[in-house]
N, C-alpha and C positions, 0 to 999 in steps of 0.2 A: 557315192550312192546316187541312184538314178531318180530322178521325181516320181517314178510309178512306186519306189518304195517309199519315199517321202511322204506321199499322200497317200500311203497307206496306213504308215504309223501314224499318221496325222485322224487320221479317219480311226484307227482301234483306241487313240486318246481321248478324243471327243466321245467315242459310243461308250468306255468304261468310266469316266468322268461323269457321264450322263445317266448311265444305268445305276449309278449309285442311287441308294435308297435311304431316308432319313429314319422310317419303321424304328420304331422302337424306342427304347428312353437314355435320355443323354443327361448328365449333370454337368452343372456350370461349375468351374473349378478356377478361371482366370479371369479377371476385367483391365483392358490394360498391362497385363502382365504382374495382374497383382491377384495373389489369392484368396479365394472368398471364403469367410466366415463361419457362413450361414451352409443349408440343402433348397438348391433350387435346381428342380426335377422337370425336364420336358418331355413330354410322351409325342408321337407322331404315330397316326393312321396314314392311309395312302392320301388323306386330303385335311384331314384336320389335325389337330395339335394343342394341345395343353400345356399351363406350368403353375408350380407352384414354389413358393418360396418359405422355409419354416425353418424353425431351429431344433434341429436335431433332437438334442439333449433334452428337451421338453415339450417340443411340439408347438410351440406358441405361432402362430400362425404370422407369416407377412403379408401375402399378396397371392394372387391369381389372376391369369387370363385365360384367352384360349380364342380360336379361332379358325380360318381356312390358312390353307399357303401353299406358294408353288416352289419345287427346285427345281432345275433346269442347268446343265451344265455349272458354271460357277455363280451362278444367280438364283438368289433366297429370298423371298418374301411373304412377309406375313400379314395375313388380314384381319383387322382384328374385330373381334364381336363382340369381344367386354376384357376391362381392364378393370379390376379390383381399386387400383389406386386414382384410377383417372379417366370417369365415363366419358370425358368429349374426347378419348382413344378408339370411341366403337365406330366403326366403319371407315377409318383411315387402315393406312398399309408401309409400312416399313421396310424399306430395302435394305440387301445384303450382299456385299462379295463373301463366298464361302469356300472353303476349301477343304476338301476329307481327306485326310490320310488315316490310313486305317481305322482304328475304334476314337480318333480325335476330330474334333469338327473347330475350323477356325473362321468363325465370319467377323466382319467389319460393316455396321451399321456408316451408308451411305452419305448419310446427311449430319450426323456428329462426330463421326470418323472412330468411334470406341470400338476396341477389339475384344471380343470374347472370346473364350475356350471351351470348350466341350468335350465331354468324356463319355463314350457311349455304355452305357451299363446293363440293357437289358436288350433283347432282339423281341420281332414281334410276328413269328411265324408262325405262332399257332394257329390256322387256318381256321377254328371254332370258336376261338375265344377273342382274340389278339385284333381288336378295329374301338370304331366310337361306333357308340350305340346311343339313339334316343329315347325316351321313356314314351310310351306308347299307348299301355292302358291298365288301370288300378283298380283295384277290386278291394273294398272295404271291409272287416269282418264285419260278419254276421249279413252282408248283402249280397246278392246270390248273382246280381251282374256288373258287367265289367265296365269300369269309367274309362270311356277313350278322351287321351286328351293332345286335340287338333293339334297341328302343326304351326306353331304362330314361335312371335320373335321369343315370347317368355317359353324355355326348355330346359331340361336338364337332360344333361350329358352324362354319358359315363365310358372315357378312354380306357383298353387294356391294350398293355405290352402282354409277352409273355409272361413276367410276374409282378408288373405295376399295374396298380390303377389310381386313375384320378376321376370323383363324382364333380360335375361344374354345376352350379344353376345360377342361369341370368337371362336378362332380357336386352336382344342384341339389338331391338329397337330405339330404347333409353337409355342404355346402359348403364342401367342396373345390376350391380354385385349381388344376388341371393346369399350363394355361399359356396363354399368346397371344403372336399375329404379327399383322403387321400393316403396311399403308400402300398403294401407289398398284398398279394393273393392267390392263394392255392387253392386248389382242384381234385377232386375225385370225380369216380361216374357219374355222381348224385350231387356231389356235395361242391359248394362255393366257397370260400372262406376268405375272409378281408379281414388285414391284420394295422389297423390303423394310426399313422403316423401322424397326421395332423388333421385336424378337425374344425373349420373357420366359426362357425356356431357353438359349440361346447368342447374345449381343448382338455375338460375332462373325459372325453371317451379317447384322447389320446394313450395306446398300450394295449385298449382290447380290440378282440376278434368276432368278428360275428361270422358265424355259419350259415348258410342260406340254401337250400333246395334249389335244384339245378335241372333246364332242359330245354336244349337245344333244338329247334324246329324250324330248319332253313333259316331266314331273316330273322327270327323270333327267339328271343331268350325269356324263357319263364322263369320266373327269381320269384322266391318266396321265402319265409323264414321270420323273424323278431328284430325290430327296429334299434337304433341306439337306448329307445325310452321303452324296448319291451313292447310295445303294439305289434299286432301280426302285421306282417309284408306284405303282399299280393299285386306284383308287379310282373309289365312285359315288356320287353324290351327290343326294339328294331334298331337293325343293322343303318346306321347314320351316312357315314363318310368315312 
């Protein structure tokens, strides 16, 4: 084999190694080569990233983060903007050797050497729905305008795959845990529906769905509908990261 083909396939390795995308939701299924318990679900946009950890069977909540990260050939890292269990985690970064083989993601945290496993479970190519999204502006009933609310460290988030989603609220300042919700959601022309798995403030809304009025306008998602506690909705939502 001559070197012009050598560094060829050397070159189509690197470019499809590289082109892989993390989009979408992946569950942790190994630590160390030991099986996990618990549902610990990570969502990825093109630039942010979610997770949560909860027990199935009941929804009892463990943890949450979320935050920025880069992949790049066999190199992963995450930045973090709030850790549920641990706020002096906000603004450090985490490095990873990662390796994808098909719908399995296996990285190795750099500095403790633990190996995790990944199972990819959901893609995230709905081109309408499928990013993180900020909260933008709220509208109270019976108040006829709309509350914008600035861009500062305190925000709430709301990641979709194509049929996850995870809501985050914190402040990437102090690091500050708000709270998180979370789990599966379906769509019509009109209509939103989030079918709730876990719940970090009231673990009894863990089982129901709420429905919510739907409309997409470039960057902007209108969401309207009835709250966990029955209060009308009136929310907008911009396109994040």
């Amino acid at each position: 084999m001559n070197n012009k083909i050598i560094l060829f396939l050397v070159f189509v390795f690197a470019y499809t190694a590289n082109s892989q995308s993390l989009n979408g939701a992946w569950k942790l299924i190994e630590k160390d080569g030991v099986a996990v318990d618990y549902e610990m679900i990570k969502l990825h946009s093109d630039l942010y990233f979610t997770y949560a950890a909860y027990h199935k069977s009941t929804g009892e909540f463990i943890e949450a983060g979320g935050g920025t990260y880069q992949y790049e050939f066999f190199n992963y890292k995450e930045n973090y903007e709030i850790d549920s269990t641990n706020p002096e985690r906000s603004g450090t970064t985490t490095s990873y050797k990662a390796i994808m083989e098909a719908e399995n993601l296996r990285i190795t945290n750099l500095s403790t050497g633990e190996v995790q496993k990944w199972l990819k479970i959901d893609e995230a190519d709905n081109k309408l729905m499928a990013t993180c999204w900020r909260i933008h502006k709220k509208q109270d009933e019976g108040d006829p305008d709309w509350r914008r609310i600035e861009y500062a460290p305190r925000k709430t988030l709301k990641l979709l795959t194509n049929h996850r989603y995870q809501v985050l609220a914190l402040n990437s300042e102090t690091g500050k845990f708000v709270g998180s919700s979370g789990g599966t959601w379906t769509s019509n022309d009109q209509n939103y529906i989030e079918h709730i798995e876990f719940f970090s403030k009231d673990p009894s809304n863990v089982g129901r769905s709420l429905s919510f009025y739907k409309k997409i306008d470039h960057d902007l998602w209108h969401h309207s509908g009835r709250d966990t506690q029955g209060q009308v909705l009136m929310e907008k939502w911009l396109r994040y990261k």
